[in-house]
N, C-alpha and C positions, 0 to 999 in steps of 0.2 A: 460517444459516451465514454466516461468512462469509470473505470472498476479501480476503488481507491483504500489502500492497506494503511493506516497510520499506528506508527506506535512509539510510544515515548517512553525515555528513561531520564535518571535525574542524572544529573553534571555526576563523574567521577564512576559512573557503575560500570563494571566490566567489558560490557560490552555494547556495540554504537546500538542505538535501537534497529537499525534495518538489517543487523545481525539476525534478527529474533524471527526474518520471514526465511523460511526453511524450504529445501524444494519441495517439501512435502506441504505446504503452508503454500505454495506459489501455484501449485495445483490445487489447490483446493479453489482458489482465485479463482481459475479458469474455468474448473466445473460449476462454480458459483454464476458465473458469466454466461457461459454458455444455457443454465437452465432459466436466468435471465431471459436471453434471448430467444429461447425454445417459447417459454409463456406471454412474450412478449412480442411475435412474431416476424423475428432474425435483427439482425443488426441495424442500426438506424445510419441513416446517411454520415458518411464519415467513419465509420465502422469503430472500434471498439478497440478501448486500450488499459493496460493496467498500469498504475501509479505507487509510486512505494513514497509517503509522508515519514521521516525519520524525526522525532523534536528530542532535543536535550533538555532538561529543566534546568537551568544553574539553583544555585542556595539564592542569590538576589541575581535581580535582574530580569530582563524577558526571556523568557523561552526563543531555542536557536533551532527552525524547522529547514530539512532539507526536500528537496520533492526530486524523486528520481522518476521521469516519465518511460512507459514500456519494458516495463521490468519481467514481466511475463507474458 
């Protein structure tokens, strides 16, 4: 399974979007997941991972996504 953060910002903003996941935000992940797994009775085979989606939007063009796997 896994537990997946996506966040996007437009071409030129300050800063990359996967700036914006915080350790306080990376916890939040994990107690997200964990009450998941509590109501859902434990991990599923392959156990459990978290994901950070970063997309840029440019002015034209397609949006540019990164995926960093196991981030928390």
């Amino acid at each position: 399974m896994v537990v997946c953060e996506v966040k996007a910002r437009r071409a030129g903003s300050f800063e990359h979007p996967m700036e914006a996941v915080t350790p306080a935000k990376a916890d939040r992940l994990r107690r997200l997941a964990e009450i998941w797994l509590d109501r859902h009775g434990g991990p599923p085979p392959g156990g459990v991972r978290i994901d950070l989606v970063g997309v840029i939007l440019p002015r034209r063009g397609a949006p540019v996504a990164e995926h960093v796997r196991g981030v928390a």
